[in-house]
DRENLOFI-902062 format. One record per residue (C-alpha): residue in three letters; residue number from 1; x, y, z. Coordinates in Angstrom, 2 decimals, m for minus. Layout:
BEGIN
<residu=ALA | num=NUM | x=X | y=Y | z=Z> $
...
This chain:
BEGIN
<residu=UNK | num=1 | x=m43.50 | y=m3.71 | z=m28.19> $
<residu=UNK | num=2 | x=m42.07 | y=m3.54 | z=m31.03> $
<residu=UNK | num=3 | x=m40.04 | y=0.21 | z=m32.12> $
<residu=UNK | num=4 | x=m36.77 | y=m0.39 | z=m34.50> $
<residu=UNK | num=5 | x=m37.34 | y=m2.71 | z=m37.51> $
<residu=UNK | num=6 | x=m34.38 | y=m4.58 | z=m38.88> $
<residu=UNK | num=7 | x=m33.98 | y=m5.96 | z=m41.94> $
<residu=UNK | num=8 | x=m30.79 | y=m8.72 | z=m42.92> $
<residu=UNK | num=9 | x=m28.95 | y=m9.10 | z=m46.11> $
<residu=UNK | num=10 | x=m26.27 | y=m11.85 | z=m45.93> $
<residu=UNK | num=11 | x=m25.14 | y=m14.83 | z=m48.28> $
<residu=UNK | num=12 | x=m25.02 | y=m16.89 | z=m45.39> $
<residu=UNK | num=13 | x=m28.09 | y=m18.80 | z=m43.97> $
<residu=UNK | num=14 | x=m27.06 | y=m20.15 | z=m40.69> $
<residu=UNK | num=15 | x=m25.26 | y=m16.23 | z=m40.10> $
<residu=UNK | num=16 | x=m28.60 | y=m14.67 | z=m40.92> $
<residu=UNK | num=17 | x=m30.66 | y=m17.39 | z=m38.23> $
<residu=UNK | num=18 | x=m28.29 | y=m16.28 | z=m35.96> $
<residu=UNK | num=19 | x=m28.25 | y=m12.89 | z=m36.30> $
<residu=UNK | num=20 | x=m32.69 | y=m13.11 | z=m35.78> $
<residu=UNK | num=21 | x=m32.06 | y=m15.23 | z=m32.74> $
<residu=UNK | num=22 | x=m29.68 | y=m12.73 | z=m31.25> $
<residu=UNK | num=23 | x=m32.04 | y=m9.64 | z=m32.39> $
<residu=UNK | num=24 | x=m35.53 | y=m11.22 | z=m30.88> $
<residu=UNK | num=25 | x=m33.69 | y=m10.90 | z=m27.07> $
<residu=UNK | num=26 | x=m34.11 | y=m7.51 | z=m27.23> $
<residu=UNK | num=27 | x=m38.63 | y=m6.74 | z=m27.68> $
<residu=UNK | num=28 | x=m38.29 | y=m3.30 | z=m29.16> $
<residu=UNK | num=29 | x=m36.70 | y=m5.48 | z=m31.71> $
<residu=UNK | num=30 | x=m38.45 | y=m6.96 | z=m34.90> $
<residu=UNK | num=31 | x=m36.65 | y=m8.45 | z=m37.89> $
<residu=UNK | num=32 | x=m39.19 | y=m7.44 | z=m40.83> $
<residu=UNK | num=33 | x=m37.57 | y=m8.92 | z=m43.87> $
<residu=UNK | num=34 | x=m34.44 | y=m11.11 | z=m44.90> $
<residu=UNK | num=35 | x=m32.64 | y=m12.04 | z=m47.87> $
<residu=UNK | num=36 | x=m30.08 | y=m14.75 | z=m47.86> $
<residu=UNK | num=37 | x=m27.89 | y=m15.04 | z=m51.20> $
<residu=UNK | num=38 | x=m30.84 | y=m13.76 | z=m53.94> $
<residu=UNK | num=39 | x=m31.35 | y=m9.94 | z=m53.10> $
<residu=UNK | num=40 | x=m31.09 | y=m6.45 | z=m54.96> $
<residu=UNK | num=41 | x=m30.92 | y=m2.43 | z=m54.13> $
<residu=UNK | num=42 | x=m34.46 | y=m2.04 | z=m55.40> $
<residu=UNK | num=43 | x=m36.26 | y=m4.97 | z=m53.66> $
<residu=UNK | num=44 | x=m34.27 | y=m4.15 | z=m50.47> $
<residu=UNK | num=45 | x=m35.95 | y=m0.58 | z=m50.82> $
<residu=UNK | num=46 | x=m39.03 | y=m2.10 | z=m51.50> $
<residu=UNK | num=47 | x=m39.23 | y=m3.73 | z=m47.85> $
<residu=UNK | num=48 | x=m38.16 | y=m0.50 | z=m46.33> $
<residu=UNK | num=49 | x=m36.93 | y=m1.04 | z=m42.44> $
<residu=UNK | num=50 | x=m35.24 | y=1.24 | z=m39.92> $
<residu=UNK | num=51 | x=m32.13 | y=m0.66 | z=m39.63> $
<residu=UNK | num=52 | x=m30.46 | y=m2.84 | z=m42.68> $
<residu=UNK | num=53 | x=m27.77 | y=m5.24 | z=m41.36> $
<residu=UNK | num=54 | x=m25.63 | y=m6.10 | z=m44.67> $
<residu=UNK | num=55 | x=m23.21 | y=m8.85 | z=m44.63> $
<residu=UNK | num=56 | x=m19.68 | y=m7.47 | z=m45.41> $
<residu=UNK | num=57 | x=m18.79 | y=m10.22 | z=m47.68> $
<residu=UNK | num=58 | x=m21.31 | y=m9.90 | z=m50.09> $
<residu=UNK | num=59 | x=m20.04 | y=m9.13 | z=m53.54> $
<residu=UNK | num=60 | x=m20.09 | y=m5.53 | z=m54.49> $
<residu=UNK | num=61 | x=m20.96 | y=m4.76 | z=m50.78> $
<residu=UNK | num=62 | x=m20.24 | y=m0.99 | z=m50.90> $
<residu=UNK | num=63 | x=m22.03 | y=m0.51 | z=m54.24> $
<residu=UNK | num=64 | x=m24.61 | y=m2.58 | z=m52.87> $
<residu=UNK | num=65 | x=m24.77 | y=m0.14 | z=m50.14> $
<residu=UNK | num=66 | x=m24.76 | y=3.56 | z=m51.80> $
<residu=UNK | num=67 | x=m27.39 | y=2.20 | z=m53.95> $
<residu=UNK | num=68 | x=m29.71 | y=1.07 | z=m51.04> $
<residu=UNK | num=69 | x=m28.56 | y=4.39 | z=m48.98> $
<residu=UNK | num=70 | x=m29.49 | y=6.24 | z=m51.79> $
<residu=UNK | num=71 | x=m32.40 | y=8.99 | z=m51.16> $
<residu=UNK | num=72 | x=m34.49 | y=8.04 | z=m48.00> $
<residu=UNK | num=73 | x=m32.85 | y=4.58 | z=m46.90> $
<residu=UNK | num=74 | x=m32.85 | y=2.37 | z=m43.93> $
<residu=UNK | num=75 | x=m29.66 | y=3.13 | z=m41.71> $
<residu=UNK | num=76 | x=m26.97 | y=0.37 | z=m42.71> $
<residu=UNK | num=77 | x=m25.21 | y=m1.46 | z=m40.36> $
<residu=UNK | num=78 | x=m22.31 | y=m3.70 | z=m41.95> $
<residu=UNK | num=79 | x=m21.84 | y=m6.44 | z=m40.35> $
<residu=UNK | num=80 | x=m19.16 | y=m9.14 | z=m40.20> $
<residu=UNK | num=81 | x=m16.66 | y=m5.94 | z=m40.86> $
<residu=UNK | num=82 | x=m13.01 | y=m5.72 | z=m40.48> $
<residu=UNK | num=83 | x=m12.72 | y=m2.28 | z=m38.18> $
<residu=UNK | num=84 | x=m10.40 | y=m0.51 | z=m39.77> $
<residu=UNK | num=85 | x=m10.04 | y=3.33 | z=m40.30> $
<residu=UNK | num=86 | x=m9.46 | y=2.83 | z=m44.22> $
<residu=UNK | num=87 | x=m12.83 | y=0.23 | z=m44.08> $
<residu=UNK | num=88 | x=m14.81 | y=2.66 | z=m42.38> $
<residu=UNK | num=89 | x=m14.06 | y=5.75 | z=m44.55> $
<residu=UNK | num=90 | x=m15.15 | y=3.89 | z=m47.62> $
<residu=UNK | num=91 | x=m18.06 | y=2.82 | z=m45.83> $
<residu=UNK | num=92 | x=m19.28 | y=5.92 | z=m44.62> $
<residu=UNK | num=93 | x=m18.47 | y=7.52 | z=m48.55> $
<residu=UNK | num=94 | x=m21.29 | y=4.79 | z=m49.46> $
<residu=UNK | num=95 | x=m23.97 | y=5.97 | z=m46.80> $
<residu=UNK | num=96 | x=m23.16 | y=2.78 | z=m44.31> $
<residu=UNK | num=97 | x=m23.62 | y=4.02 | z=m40.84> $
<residu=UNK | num=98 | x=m21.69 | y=1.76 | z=m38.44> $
<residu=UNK | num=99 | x=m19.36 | y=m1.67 | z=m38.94> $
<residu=UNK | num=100 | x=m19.38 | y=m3.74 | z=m36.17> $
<residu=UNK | num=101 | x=m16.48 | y=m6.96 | z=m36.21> $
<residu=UNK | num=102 | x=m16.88 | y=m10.16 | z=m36.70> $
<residu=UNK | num=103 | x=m16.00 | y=m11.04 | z=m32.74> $
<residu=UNK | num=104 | x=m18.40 | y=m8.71 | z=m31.57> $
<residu=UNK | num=105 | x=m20.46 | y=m9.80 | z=m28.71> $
<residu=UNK | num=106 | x=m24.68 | y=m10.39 | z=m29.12> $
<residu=UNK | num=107 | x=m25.18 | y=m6.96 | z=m26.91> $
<residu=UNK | num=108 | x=m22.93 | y=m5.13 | z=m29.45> $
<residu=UNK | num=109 | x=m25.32 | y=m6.14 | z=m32.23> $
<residu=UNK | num=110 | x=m28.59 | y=m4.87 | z=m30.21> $
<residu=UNK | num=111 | x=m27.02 | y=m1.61 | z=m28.85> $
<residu=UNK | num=112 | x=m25.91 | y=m0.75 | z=m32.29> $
<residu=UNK | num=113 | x=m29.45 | y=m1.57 | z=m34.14> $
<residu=UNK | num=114 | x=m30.82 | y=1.15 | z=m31.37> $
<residu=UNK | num=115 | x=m27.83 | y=3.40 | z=m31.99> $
<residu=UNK | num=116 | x=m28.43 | y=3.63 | z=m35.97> $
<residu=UNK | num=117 | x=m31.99 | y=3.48 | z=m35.60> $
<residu=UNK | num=118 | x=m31.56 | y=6.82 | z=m33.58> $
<residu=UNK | num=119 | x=m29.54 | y=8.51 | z=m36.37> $
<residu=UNK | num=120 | x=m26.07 | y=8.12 | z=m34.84> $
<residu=UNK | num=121 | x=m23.44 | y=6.15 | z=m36.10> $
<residu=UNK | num=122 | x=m21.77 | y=3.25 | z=m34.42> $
<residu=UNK | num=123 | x=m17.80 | y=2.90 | z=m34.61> $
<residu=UNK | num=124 | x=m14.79 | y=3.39 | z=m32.44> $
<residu=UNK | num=125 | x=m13.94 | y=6.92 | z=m31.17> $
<residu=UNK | num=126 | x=m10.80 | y=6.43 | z=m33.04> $
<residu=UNK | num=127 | x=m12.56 | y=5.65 | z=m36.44> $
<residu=UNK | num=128 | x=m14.62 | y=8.40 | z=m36.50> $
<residu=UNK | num=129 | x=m12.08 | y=10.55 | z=m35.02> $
<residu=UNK | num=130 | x=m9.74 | y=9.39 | z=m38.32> $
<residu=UNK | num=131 | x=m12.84 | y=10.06 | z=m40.86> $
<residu=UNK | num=132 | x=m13.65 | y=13.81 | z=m39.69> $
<residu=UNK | num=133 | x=m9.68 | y=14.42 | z=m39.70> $
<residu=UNK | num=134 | x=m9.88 | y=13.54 | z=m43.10> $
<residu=UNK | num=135 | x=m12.96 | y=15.61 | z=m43.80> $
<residu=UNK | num=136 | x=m11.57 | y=18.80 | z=m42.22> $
<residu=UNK | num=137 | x=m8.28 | y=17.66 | z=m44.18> $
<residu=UNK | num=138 | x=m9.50 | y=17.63 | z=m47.51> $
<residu=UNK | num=139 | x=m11.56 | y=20.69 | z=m46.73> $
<residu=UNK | num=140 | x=m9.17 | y=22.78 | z=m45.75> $
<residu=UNK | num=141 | x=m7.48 | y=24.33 | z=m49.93> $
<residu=UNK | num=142 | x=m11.38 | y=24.33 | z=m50.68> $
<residu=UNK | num=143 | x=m14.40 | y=25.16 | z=m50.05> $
<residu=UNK | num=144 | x=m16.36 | y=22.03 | z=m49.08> $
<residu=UNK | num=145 | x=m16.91 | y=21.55 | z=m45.39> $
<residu=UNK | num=146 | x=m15.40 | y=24.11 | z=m44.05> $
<residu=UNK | num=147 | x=m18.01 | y=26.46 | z=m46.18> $
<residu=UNK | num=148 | x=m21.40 | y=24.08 | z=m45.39> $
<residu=UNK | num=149 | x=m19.68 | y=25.08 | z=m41.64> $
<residu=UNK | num=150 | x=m19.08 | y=28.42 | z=m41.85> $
<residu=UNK | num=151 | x=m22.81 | y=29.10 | z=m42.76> $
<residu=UNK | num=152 | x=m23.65 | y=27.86 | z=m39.56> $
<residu=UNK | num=153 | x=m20.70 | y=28.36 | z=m37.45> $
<residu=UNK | num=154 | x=m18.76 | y=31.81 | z=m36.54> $
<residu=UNK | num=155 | x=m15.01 | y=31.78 | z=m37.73> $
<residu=UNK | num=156 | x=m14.60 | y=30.91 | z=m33.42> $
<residu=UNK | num=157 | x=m16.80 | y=27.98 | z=m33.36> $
<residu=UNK | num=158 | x=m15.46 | y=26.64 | z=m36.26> $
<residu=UNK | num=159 | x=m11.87 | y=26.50 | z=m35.06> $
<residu=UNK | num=160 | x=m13.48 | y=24.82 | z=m31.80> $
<residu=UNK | num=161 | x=m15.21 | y=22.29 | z=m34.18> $
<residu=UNK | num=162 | x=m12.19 | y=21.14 | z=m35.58> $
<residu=UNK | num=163 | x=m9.80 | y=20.87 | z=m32.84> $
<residu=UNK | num=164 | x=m12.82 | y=18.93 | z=m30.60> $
<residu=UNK | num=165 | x=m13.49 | y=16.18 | z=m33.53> $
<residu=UNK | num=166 | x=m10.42 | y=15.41 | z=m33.13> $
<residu=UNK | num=167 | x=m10.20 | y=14.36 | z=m29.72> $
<residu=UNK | num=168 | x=m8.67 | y=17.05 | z=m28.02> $
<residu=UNK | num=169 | x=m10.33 | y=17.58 | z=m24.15> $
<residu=UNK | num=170 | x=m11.37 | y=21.15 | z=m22.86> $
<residu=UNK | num=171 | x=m8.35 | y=21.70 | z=m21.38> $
<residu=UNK | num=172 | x=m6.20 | y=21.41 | z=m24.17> $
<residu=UNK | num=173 | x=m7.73 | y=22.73 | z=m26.78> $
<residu=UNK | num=174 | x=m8.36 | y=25.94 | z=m24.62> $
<residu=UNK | num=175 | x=m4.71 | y=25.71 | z=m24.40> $
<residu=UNK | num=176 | x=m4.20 | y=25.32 | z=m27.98> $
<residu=UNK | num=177 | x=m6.49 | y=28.21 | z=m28.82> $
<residu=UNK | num=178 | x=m5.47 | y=30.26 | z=m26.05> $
<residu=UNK | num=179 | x=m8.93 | y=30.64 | z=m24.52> $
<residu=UNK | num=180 | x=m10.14 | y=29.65 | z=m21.06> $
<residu=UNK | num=181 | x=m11.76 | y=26.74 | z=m20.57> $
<residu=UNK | num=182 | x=m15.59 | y=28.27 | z=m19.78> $
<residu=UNK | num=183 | x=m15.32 | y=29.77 | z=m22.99> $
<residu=UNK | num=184 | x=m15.10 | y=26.35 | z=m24.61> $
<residu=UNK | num=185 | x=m17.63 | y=24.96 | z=m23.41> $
<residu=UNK | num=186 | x=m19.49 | y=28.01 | z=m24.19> $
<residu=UNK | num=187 | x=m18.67 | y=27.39 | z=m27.25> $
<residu=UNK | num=188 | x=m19.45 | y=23.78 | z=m27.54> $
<residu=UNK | num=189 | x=m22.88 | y=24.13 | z=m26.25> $
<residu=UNK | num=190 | x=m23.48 | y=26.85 | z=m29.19> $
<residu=UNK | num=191 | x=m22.19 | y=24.34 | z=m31.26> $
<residu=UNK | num=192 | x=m24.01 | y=21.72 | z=m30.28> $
<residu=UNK | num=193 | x=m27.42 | y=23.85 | z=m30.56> $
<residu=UNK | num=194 | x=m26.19 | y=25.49 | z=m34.11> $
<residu=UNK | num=195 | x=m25.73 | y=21.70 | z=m35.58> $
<residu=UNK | num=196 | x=m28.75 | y=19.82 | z=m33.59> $
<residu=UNK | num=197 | x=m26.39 | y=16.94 | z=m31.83> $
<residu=UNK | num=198 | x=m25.57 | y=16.46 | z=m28.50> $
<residu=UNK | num=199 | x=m22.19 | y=15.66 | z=m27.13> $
<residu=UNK | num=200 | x=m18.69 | y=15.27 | z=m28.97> $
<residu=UNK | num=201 | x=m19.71 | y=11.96 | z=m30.23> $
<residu=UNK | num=202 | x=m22.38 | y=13.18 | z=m32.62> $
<residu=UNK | num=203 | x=m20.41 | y=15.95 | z=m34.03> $
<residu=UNK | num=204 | x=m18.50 | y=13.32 | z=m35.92> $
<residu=UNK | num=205 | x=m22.47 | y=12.39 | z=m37.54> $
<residu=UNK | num=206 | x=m23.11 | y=15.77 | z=m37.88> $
<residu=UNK | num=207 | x=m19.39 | y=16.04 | z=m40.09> $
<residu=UNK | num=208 | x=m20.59 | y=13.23 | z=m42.31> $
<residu=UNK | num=209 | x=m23.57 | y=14.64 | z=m42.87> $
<residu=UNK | num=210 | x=m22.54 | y=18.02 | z=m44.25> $
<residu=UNK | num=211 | x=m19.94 | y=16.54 | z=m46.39> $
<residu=UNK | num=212 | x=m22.66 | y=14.36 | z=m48.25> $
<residu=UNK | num=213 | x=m24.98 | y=17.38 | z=m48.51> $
<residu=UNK | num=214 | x=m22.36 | y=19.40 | z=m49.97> $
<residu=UNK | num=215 | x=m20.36 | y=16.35 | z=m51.99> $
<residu=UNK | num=216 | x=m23.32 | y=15.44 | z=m54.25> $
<residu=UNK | num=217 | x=m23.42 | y=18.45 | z=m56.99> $
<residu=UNK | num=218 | x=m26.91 | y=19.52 | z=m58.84> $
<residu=UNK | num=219 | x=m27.94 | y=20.97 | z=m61.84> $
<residu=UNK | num=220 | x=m29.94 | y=23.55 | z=m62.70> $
<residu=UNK | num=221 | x=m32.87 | y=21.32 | z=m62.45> $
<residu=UNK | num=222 | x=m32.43 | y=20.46 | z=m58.93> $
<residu=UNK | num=223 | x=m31.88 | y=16.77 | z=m59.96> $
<residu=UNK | num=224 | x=m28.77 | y=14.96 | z=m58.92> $
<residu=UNK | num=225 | x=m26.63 | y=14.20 | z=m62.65> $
C-alpha cells in the first residue's frame, strides 16, 4: 500500500525512468507526478506530493527550490548532488531537506524518500554537524538562535545543545562542562522532550528549523515583506 508520494523534477528523461524504476521496489512507494525539462514552482505546487526529488543540475536549482519550499511544500530531496558541506548549507538556506550523490546506491534513494517523508533530513553526520556549527556560530554576537533557544531551553540545556550538535559524546562533553555524565543525559532527554525530536541526529532538524522560523522577519501585518 501505498504511504509516501514522490514527485520528480529532472531535465533528464532516461534519469527520471530510472529514478521511477528504482522507487516502485519499495510498495509504500508511489511516484504521483513528473516533469522532465518543462516545469515551474507553481505547477510543481499544484501537484503537491510528500517527497519532491529535484535534479541538481537544473538551472536555477536552489531558486527553484525556496520557491517550491516556500509555505507548506513537499520535502525536497536533491538529487544527483555533489555532498559537500558548502552545497548543503546553501541547500538547506533554500528549504531542501537532504542531497544524496550521484554514486549513491538504489537503497539510498528509498531510505531517504522515507527519511524526508518523516520530517528528518538526510545527509552525512558531518554535514549537518558543519551546518548547526555554523548556526550556533553566527548566533552567537546576536540574538537569532540562540534566543528562539533560550525560550525553550534553560541557560544549562542550551550549553548541552551546542556542545552535542557538534559531535561531542557524553563523556566528553560532561568533561568539557564539568558535569557528570547522568546529568547529561538528563539533560539530553529534557532536551529532546523541550524540542519534540528524538536522538542527536534530529537535533540538527530541529536547529534548521528554528533558524528559518526566526530568519524570515514580519511586519506588522503578519505577512512576510
Amino acid at each position: 500500500m501505498t504511504t509516501v508520494s514522490v514527485g520528480i523534477v529532472t531535465t533528464d528523461r532516461l534519469h527520471g525512468e530510472g529514478l521511477i524504476r528504482i522507487l516502485s521496489s519499495d510498495d509504500s512507494i508511489g511516484v504521483r507526478t513528473r516533469w522532465y525539462g518543462r516545469y515551474s514552482p507553481e505547477g510543481v505546487r499544484a501537484q503537491p506530493t510528500d517527497v519532491l526529488l529535484v535534479d541538481y543540475r537544473i538551472e536555477r536549482v536552489l531558486d527553484f527550490c525556496q520557491e517550491v519550499a516556500c509555505g507548506v511544500g513537499p520535502a525536497i530531496l536533491l538529487i544527483f548532488a555533489p555532498v559537500n558541506e558548502d552545497v548543503f548549507c546553501s541547500a538547506l538556506s533554500a528549504g531542501v531537506r537532504g542531497l544524496l550523490a550521484p554514486d549513491a546506491r538504489p537503497d539510498d534513494l528509498t531510505k531517504a524518500v522515507h527519511v524526508l517523508a518523516r520530517g528528518e533530513i538526510w545527509a552525512s553526520r558531518q554535514a549537518i554537524v558543519a551546518w548547526v556549527e555554523r548556526i550556533v556560530r553566527a548566533s552567537r554576537p546576536t540574538t537569532g538562535v540562540t534566543a528562539a533557544l533560550r525560550a525553550r531551553l534553560s541557560g544549562r540545556e542550551l550549553e548541552v545543545f551546542e556542545h552535542a550538535v557538534l559531535g561531542m559524546g557524553n563523556k566528553e562533553l560532561a568533561g568539557r562542562l564539568g558535569i557528570s555524565e547522568a546529568t547529561v543525559k538528563v539533560h539530553l532527554t529534557h532536551i529532546f522532550q523541550k524540542l519534540g525530536v528524538q536522538g542527536r541526529g534530529q537535533l540538527a532538524a530541529a536547529a534548521h528549523a528554528l533558524s528559518s522560523s526566526v530568519q524570515t522577519p514580519r511586519n506588522l501585518d503578519g505577512v512576510a515583506p
